[in-house]
C-alpha positions as CSV (number, residue, x, y, z in Angstrom):
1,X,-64.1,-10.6,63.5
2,X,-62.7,-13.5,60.9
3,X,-61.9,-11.9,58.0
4,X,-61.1,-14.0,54.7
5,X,-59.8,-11.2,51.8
6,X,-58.8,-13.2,48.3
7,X,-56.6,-11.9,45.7
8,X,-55.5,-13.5,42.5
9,X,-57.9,-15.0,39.8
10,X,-58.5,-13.9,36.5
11,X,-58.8,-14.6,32.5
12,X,-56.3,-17.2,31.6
13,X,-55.9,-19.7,28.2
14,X,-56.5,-23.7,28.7
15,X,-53.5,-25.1,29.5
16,X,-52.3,-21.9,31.8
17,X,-52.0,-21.8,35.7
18,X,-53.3,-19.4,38.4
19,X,-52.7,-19.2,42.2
20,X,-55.0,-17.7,44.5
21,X,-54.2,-16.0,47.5
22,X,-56.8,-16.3,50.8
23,X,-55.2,-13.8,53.6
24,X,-57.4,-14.5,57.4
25,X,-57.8,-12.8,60.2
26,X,-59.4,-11.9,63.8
27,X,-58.9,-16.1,64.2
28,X,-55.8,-18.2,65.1
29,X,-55.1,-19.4,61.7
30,X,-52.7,-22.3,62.4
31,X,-55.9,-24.1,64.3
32,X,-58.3,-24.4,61.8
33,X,-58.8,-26.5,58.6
34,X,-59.0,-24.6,55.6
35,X,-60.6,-25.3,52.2
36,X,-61.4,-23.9,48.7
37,X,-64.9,-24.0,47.4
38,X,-66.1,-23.4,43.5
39,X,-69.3,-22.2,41.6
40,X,-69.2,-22.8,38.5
41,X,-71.6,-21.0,35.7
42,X,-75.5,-22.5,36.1
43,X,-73.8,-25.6,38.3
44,X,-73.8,-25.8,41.7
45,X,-71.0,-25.3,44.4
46,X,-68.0,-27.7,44.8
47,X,-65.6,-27.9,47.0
48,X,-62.5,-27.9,45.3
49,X,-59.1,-28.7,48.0
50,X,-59.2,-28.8,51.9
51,X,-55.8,-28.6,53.8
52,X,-55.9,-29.6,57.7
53,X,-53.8,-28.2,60.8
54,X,-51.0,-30.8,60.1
55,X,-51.2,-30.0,56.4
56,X,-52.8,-33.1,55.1
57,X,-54.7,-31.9,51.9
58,X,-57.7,-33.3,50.0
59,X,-59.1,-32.7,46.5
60,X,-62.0,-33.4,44.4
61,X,-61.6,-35.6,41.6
62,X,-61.9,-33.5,38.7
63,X,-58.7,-31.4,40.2
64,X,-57.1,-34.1,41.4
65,X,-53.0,-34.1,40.3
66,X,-53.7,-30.0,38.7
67,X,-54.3,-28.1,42.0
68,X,-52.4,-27.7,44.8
69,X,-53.8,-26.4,48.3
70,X,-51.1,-24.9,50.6
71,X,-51.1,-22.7,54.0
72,X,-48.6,-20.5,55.0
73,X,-49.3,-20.3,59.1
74,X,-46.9,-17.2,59.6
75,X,-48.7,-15.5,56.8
76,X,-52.0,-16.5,57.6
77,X,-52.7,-17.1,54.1
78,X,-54.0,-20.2,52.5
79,X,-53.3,-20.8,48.7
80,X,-54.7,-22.1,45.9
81,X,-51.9,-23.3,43.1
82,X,-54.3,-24.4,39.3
83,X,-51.8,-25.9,36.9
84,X,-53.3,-27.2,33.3
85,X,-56.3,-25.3,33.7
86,X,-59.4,-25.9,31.2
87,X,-62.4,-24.6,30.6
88,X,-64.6,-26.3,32.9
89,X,-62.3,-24.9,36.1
90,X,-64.4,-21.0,35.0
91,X,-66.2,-20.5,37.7
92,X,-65.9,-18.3,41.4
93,X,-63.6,-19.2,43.8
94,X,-63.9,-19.4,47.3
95,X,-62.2,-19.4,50.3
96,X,-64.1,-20.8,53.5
97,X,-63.7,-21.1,57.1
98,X,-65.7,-23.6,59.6
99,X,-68.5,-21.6,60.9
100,X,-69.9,-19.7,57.9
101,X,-66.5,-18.4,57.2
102,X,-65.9,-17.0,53.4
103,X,-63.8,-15.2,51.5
104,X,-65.1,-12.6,48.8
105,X,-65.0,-14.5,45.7
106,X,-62.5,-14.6,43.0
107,X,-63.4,-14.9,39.3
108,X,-61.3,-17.5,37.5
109,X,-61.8,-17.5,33.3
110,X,-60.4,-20.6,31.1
111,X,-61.0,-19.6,27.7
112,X,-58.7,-19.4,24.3
């Protein structure tokens, strides 16, 4: 059974940074892509970073050079590092998996 558990998240000030934490299992890890999704408040859902099984990562534009998207294949854990954070990164954070896959949802806050 794929299990995707998130931990990290929270209220933080503009300018701050956050990592987020997404620990799998019931799947080989080190096979699959991985990515981070975002919904932000009355928007619709974005995906935010992808990371492949050679480690080549992606990013949407409005994250682009402020996140970084990283996997730990003996931990099973992908990660989510948000540097220079403002307030239009507020919103819940995802984890997903190919096939329906998702984590529970982490609430990050930018506000002052």
């Amino acid at each position: 059974q794929v299990q995707l558990v998130q931990s990290g998240g929270g209220l933080v000030q503009p300018g701050g940074s956050l990592t987020l934490s997404c620990a799998a299992s019931g799947f080989i890890f080190n096979k699959y892509p991985m990515n981070w999704y975002r919904l932000p408040p009355g928007k619709g859902r974005e995906l935010v970073a992808s990371i492949d099984i050679g480690g080549t990562t992606t990013y949407a534009d409005s994250v682009k050079g402020r996140f970084t998207i990283s996997r730990d294949n003996d931990k099973n854990t992908v990660y989510l590092q948000m540097n220079s954070l403002k307030p239009e990164d507020t919103a819940l954070y995802y984890c997903y998996r190919i096939g329906g896959h998702w984590g529970q949802g982490t609430q990050v806050t930018v506000s002052s």
